[in-house]
C-alpha atoms as one frame of an Amber mdcrd trajectory, in Angstrom:
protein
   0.905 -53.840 -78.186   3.824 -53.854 -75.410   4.524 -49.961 -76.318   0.844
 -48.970 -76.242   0.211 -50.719 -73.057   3.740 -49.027 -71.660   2.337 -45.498
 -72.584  -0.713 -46.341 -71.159   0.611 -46.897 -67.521   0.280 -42.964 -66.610
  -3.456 -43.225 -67.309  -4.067 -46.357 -65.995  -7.104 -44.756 -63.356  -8.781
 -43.240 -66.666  -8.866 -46.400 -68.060 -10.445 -48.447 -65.772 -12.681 -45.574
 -64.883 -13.782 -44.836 -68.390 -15.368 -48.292 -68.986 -17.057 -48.671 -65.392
 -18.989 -45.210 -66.248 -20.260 -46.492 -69.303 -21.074 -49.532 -67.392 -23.418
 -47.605 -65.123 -24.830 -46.188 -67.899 -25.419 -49.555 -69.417 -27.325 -50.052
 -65.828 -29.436 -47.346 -66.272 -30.287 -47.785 -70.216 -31.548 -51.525 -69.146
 -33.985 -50.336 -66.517 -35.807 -47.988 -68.828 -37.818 -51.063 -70.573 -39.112
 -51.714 -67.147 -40.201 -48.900 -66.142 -41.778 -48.458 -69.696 -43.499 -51.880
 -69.082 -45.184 -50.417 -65.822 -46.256 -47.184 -67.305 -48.580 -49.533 -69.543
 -49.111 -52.353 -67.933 -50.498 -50.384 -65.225 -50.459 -46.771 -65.462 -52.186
 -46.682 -68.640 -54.378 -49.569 -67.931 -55.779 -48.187 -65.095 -55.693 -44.784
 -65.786 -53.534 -43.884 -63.011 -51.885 -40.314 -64.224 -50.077 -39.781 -60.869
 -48.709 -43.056 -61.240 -47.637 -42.389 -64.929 -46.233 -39.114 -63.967 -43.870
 -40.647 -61.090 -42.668 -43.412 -63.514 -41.828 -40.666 -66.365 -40.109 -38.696
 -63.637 -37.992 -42.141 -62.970 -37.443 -42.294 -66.518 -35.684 -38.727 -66.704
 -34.146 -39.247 -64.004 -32.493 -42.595 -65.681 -31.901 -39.934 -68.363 -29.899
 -37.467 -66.470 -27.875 -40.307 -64.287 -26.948 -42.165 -67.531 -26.140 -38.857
 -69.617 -23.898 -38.031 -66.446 -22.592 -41.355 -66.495 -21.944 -40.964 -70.408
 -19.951 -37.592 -70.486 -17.967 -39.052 -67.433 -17.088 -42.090 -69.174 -15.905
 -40.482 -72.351 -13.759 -37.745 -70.352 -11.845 -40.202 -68.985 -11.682 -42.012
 -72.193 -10.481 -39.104 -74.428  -7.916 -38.324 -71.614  -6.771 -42.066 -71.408
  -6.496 -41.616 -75.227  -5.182 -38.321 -75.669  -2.651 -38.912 -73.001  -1.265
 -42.247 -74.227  -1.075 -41.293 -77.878   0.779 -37.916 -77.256   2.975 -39.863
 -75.490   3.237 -42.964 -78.212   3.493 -39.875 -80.558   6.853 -38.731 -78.422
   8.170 -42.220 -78.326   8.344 -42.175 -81.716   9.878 -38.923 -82.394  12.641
 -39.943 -79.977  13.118 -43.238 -82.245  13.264 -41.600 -85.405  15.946 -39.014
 -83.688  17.798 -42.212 -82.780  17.666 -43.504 -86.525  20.820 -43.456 -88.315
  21.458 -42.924 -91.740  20.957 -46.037 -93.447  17.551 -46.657 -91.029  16.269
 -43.077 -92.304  16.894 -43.904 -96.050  15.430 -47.546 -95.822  12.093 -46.264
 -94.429  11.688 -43.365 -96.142  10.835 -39.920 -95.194   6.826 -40.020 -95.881
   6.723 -43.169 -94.201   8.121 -42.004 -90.886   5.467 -39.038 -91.087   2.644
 -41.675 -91.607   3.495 -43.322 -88.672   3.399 -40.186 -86.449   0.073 -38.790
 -87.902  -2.050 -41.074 -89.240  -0.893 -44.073 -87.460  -1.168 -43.000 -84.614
  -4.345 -40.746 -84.569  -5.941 -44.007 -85.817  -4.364 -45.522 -82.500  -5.960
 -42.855 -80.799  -9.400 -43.594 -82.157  -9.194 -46.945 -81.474  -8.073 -46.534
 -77.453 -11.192 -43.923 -76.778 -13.628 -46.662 -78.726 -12.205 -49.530 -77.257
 -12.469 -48.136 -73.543 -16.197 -46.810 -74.131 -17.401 -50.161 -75.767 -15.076
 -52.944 -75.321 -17.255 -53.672 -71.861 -20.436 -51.625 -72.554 -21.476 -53.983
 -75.675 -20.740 -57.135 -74.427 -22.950 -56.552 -70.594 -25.689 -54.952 -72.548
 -26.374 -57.408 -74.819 -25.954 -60.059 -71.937 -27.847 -58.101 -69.695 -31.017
 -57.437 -72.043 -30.791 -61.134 -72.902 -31.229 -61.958 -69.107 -33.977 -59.416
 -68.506 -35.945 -60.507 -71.658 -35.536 -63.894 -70.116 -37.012 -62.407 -67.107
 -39.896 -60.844 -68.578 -40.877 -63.977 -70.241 -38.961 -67.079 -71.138 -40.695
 -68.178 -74.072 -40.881 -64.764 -76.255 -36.650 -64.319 -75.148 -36.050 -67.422
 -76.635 -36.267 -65.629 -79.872 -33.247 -63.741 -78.527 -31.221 -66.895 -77.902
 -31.840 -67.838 -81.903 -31.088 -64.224 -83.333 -27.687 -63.347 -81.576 -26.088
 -66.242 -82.481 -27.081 -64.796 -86.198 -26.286 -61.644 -85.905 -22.448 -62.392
 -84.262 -22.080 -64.632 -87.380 -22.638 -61.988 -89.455 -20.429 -59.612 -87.683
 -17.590 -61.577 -87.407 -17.933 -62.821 -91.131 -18.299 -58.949 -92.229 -14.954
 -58.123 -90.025 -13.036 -61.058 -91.531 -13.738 -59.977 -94.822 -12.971 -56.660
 -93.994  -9.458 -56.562 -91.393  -7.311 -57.620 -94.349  -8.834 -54.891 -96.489
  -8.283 -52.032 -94.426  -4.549 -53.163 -93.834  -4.275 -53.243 -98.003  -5.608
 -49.439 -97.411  -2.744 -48.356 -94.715  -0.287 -49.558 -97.474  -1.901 -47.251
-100.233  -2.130 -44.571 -98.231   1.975 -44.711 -98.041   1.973 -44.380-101.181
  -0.138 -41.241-101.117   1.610 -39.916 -98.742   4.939 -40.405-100.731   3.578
 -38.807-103.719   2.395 -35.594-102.037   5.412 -35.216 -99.774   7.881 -35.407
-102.588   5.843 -33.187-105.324   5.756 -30.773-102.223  10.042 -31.008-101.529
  10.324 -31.138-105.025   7.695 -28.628-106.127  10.519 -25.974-107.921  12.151
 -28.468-110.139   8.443 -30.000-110.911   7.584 -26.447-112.344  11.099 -26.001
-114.060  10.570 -29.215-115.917   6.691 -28.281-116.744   5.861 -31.594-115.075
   2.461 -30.687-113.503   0.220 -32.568-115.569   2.641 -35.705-115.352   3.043
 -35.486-111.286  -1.049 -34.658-111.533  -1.791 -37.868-113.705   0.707 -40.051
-111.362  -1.065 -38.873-108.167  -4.453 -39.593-109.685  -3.768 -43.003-110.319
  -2.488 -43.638-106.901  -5.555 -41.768-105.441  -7.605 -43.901-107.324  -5.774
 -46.995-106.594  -6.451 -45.780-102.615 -10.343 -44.659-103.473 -10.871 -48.374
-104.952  -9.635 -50.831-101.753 -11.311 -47.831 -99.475 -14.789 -48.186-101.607
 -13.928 -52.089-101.242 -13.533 -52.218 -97.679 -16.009 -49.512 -97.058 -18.763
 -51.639 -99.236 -18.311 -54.743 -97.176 -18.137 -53.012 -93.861 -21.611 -51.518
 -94.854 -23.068 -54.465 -95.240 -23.558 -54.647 -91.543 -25.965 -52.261 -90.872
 -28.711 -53.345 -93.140 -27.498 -57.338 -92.527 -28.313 -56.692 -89.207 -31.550
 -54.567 -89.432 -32.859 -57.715 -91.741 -31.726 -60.074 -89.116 -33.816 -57.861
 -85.888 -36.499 -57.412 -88.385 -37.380 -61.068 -88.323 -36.830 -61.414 -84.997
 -39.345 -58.281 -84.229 -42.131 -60.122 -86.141 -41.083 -63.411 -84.680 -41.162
 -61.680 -81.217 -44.483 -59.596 -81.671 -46.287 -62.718 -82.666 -44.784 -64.837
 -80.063 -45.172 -61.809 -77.725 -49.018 -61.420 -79.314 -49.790 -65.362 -78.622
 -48.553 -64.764 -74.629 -50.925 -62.309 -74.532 -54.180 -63.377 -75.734 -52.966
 -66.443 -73.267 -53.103 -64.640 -70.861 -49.428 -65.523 -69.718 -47.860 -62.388
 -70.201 -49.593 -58.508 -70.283 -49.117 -55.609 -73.316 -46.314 -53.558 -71.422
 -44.235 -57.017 -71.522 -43.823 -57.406 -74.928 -43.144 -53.756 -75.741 -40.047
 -53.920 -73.330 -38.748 -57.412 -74.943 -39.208 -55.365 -78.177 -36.799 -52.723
 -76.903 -34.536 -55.040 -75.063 -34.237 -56.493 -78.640 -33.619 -53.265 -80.208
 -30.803 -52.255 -77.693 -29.350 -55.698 -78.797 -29.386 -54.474 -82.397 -27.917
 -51.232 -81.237 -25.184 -52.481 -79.310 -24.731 -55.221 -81.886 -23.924 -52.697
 -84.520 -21.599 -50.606 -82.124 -19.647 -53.606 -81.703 -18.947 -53.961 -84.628
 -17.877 -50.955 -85.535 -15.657 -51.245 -82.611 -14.076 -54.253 -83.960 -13.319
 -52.246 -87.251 -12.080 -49.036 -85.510  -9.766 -51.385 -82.933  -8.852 -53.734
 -86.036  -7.394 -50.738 -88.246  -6.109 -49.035 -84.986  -3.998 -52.781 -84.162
  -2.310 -52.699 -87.792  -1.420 -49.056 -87.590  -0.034 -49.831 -84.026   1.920
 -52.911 -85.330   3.399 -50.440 -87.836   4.556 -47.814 -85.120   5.570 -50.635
 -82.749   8.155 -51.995 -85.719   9.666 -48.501 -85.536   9.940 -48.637 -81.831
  11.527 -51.804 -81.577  14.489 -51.072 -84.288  17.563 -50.648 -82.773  18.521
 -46.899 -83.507  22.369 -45.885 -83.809  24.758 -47.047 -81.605  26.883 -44.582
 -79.868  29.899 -46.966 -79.984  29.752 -49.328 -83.004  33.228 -51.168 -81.738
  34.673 -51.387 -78.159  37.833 -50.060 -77.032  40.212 -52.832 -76.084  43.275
 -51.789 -74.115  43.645 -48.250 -75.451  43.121 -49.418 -79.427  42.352 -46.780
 -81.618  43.191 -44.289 -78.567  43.320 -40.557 -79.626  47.370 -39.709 -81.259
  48.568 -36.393 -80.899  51.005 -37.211 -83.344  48.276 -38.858 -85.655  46.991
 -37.686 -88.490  43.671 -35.446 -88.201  42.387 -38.240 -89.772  42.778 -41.156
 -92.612  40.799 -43.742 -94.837  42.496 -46.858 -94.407  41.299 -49.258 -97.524
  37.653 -48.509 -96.762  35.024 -49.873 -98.847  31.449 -48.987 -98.589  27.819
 -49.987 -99.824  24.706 -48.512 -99.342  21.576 -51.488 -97.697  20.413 -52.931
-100.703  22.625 -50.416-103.004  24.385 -53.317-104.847  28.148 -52.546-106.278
  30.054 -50.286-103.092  29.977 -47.313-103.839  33.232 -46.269-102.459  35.975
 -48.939-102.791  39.731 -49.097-101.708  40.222 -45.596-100.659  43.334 -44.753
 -98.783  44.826 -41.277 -97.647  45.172 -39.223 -94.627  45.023 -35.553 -94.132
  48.003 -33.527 -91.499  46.549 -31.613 -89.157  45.413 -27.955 -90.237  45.489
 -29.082 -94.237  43.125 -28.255 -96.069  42.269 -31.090 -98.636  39.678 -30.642
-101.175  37.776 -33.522-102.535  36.799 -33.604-106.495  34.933 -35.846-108.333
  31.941 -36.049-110.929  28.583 -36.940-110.228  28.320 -40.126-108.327  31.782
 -40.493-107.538  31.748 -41.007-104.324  32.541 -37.497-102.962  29.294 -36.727
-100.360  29.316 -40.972 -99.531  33.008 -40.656 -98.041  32.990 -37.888 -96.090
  29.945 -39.523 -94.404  32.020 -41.904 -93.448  33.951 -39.240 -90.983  31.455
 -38.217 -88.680  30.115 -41.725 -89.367  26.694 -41.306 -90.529  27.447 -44.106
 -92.199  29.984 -47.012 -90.844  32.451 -48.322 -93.467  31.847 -51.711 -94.591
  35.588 -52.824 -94.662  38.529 -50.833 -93.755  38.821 -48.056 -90.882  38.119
 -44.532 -90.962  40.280 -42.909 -88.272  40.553 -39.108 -86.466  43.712 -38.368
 -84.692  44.406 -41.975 -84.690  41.482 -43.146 -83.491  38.827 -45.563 -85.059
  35.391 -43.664 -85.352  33.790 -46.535 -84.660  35.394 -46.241 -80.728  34.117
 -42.918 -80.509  30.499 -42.168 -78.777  28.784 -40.115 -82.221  28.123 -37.263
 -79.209  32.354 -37.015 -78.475  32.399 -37.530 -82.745  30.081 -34.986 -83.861
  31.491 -32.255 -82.101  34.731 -32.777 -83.138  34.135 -33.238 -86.746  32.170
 -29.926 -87.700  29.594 -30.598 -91.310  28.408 -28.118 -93.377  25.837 -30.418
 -95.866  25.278 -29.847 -99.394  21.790 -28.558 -98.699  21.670 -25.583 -96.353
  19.429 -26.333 -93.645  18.160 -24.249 -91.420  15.029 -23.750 -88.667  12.514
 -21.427 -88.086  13.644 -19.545 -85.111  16.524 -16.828 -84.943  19.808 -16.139
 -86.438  21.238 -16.657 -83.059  19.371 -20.090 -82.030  20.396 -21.596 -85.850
  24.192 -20.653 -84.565  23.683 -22.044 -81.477  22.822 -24.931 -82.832  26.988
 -25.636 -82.818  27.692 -24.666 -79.459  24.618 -23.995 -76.707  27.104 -22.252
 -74.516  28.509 -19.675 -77.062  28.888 -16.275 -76.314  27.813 -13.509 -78.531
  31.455 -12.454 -79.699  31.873 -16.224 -80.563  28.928 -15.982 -82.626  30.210
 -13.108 -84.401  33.807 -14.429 -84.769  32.313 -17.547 -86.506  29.982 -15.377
 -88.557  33.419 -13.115 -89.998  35.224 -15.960 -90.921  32.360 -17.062 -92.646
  31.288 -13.956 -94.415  28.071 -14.028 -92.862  28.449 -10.811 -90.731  26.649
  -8.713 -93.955  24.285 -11.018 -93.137  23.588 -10.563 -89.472  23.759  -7.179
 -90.130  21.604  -6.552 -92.705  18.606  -8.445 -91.171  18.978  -6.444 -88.277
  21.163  -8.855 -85.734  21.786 -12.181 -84.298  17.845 -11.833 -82.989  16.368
 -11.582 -86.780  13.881 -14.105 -87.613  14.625 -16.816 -89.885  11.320 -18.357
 -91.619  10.871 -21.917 -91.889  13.524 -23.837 -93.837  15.094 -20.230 -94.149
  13.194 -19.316 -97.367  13.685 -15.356 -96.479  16.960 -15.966 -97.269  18.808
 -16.571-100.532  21.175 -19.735-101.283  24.115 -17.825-100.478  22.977 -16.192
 -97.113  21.874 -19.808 -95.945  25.169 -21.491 -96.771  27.275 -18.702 -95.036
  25.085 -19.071 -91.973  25.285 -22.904 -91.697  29.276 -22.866 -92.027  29.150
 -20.289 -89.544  26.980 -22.675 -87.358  29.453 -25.281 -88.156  32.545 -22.977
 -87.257  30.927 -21.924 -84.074  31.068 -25.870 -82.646  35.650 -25.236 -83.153
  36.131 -28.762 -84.670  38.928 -30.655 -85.605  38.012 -31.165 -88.578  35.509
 -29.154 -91.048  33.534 -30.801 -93.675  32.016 -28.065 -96.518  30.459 -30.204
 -98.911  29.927 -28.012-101.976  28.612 -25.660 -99.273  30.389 -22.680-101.432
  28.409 -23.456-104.679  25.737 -20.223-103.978  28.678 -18.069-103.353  30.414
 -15.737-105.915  34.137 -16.104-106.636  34.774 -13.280-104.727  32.796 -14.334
-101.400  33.997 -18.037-101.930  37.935 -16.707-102.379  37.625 -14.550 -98.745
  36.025 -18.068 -97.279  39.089 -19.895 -98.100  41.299 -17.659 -97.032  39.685
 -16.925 -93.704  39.103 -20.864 -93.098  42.990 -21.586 -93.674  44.137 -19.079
 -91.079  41.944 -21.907 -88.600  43.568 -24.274 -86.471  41.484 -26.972 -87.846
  41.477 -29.425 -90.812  39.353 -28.751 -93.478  37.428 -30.720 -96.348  36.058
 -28.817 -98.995  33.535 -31.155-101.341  33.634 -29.758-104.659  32.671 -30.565
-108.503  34.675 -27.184-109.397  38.168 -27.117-109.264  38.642 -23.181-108.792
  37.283 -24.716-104.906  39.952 -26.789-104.457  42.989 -25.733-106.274  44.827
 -23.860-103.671  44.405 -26.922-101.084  47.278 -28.276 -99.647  45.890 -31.765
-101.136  43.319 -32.955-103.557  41.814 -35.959-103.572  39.907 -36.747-106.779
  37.724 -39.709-106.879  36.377 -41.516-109.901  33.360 -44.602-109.839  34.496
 -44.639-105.944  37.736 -45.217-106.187  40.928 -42.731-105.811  41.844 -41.313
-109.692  44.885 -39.317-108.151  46.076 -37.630-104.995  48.635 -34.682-105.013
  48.445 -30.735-105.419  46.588 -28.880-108.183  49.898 -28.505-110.315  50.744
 -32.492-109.723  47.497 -33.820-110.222  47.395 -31.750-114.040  50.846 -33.560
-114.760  49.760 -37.362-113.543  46.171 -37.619-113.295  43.997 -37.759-116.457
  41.302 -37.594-114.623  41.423 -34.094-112.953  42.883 -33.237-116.113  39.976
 -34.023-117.973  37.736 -31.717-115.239  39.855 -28.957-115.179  40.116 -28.405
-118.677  36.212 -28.986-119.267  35.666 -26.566-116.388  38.255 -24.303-118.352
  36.136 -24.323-121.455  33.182 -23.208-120.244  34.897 -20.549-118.119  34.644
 -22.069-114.885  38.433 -21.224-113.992
């Protein structure tokens, strides 16, 4: 609740205003019996039409004050929250930029998008009900239990036996209910899961003629969702008629009290038709409460939720402190080295790398091989630390990554990613995604070396539009553009994992060539050894460990493993 209250400090004015306009309103909806009471009790009686005309003009005029008073209260409700959700809604953006690696793959993609819609639009919900009603129900009920008592003592101590009834059954209904609705949040996840990776995965879905499977699946979890919702929905509207049963007794217990005072004599007609609608605006505000309590109940576990993102701790800058100049940048250093590092995913079981040593000269190129699962995309995570080694140090230029601030780190270790990312936008704000402050000619420079310049030209210039995701490009175009993107930052060190494979042999053969005239160290992630043959080292990894390190020709003498790949690769005409 700390984080909701936080965002709500801008708007604190709308929120005490919203509830002390619905109060007035409350005000005015309480004096309408009254003046109702009159209008019979005396108007009518005695036949007095100016009299009944004055009172009805009171009564619209109660009308327009407390519609007034309405639309006032619930502008500065919807601002309060609107205003505090958006920002909530920021908050939580900023957290999940914070996340790092392991965060982001523990809580899951569909998840994180739960919290910022649903989650927090329920939130929203909640904040506007709770700041309209939250007061308002409470004085009302308190307030036409006082006048009733005012009116007549006797018929409004049927109100002091009914409330007491109808709270029970509130607070029995929202018991029942709380738990249910929380058991609803969790199967909506799931939902959410389902349709977010049938939509990322839609291609291969349709290449595997999975519809009717992924159809079926989602079925059963809508149905799973439709059941707790019917559940919780089927309790909750139990209150309605629960509480109409309840005020129906208590009507006929109050007309024939109300009926009795009469013929005595004690009390006159227009009396007991205002306890009768001080009792009904009991019922009324009765039922609003309770909704309330559902609304602020659901909007409480769907703020818990968002408030367990907020308070995880996102990715240090620094994971170890410098001490005396240890781990200080080496100009003599390697560009960088694996020093026994071992690594396992949270919750992944066996490490998935384990043991691996070597170190790259500055302006190598080294090329990484391995198989599926080997280990290839984990370790040069490591690097740029996305991910911090569990044992053993990952250093560049002599200096422990995990004494560098991941702002200094990231721009000095450029990474091209297997999947070629980019944003709706331009050509020219996707490039300057490496460097802010590049010039056009850098731009350009990055795009040669990166045979994207056919590119560029072709779709008419660094200021061509890029669709969402890039999807009016092909897999080629989007991987020369993102190692251009990459090249424009000038790192040390250049990660391409497999970002060639979309490339012809051709294409890919000009990238190498052009990347080893650079003044830079570069990885290049590959499952084909044409990629990495001509590198000055390979580095072939098998079941995370190291199989072999050495040059294409030593690594076919001494390592069965790249042996194995290369002439697999050579049979089906890869080489």
């Amino acid at each position: 609740m700390k984080h909701l209250l936080s965002c709500m400090k801008a708007y604190r004015a709308e929120a005490i205003l919203a509830p002390l306009f619905k109060l007035c309103e409350a005000c005015m909806e309480l004096l309408v019996p009254l003046v109702v009471a009159m209008i019979v009790d005396v108007g009518i009686a005695a036949g007095d039409v100016p009299y009944i005309v004055t009172r009805c003009l009171i009564l619209a005029a109660f009308g327009v004050a407390g519609l007034a008073f309405a639309l006032t209260a619930q502008f500065f409700a919807a601002k309060a929250a609107v205003g505090g959700s958006a920002e909530l809604r920021r908050r939580l953006f900023d957290k999940l930029q914070s996340f790092s690696y392991t965060q982001i793959d523990d809580m899951g993609t569909a998840t994180m998008i739960t919290r910022m819609t649903s989650d927090v639009n329920q939130v929203q919900a909640g904040v506007n009900m709770t700041l309209r009603l939250l007061l308002r129900s409470p004085i009302v009920v308190l307030g036409a239990t006082v006048m009733a008592f005012i009116v007549d003592w006797a018929a409004a101590l049927v109100f002091v036996a009914v409330i007491p009834l109808l709270a029970a059954a509130v607070v029995g209904i929202m018991a029942a209910t709380v738990p249910l609705y929380k058991k609803v949040q969790g199967r909506m996840d799931g939902v959410y899961l389902a349709t977010h990776e049938n939509l990322a995965g839609v291609r291969v879905i349709r290449a595997f003629c999975k519809e009717e499977d992924e159809k079926r699946e989602f079925a059963r979890r809508n149905a799973e969702l439709r059941r707790e919702q019917k559940l919780a929905g089927g309790i909750s509207a139990l209150t309605n008629p629960l509480t109409y049963v309840l005020v129906s007794v208590a009507s006929i217990a109050l007309v024939w009290v109300g009926g009795v005072r009469v013929e005595n004599g004690v009390i006159l007609q227009g009396d007991v038709v205002a306890l009768y609608s001080y009792l009904s605006i009991i019922l009324v505000e009765l039922v609003k409460f309770a909704n309330l309590i559902f609304t602020a109940s659901k909007a409480i576990s769907c703020e818990k939720r968002i408030e367990a993102v907020l308070d995880c701790g996102g990715e240090p800058s620094v994971l170890a402190p410098e001490e005396s100049g240890k781990g200080a940048a080496d100009e003599d250093a390697p560009a960088f080295s694996f020093e026994d590092v071992t690594f396992a995913y949270h919750g992944g079981g066996a490490p998935a790398l384990h043991n691996v040593t070597f170190s790259a000269a500055r302006g190598e190129t080294v090329g990484i091989l391995g198989g599926t699962g080997s280990g290839k995309t984990t370790l040069i995570s490591l690097l740029p630390r996305f991910y911090p080694a569990s044992r053993g140090t990952v250093r560049l230029a002599g200096q422990d990554v995990n004494c560098i601030p991941a702002e200094e780190l990231r721009m000095r270790v450029g990474v091209v990613p297997q999947k070629a990312v980019l944003f709706k936008g331009t050509i020219r704000s996707n490039l300057l995604w490496g460097r802010g402050d590049a010039s056009d000619e850098e731009l350009m420079q990055a795009a040669r070396i990166a045979q994207a310049e056919d590119v560029i030209s072709a779709k008419g210039g660094l200021d061509a539009e890029i669709a969402q995701e890039g999807i009016n490009l092909s897999g080629g175009q989007r991987q020369r553009l993102t190692i251009a993107r990459a090249l424009v930052r000038r790192p040390e060190v250049l990660i391409l994992d497999d970002s060639s494979s979309a490339l012809d042999y051709a294409t890919d053969a000009r990238l190498r060539k052009a990347l080893s005239a650079l003044d830079c160290t570069v990885i290049v992630v590959s499952q084909r050894t044409a990629s990495v043959r001509h590198a000055d080292k390979i580095v072939v990894l098998d079941d995370g460990g190291v199989a072999g390190i050495g040059t294409h020709e030593e690594l076919l003498q001494r390592c069965e493993v790249y042996r194995e790949i290369a002439a697999s690769q050579e049979k089906e005409g890869a080489l």
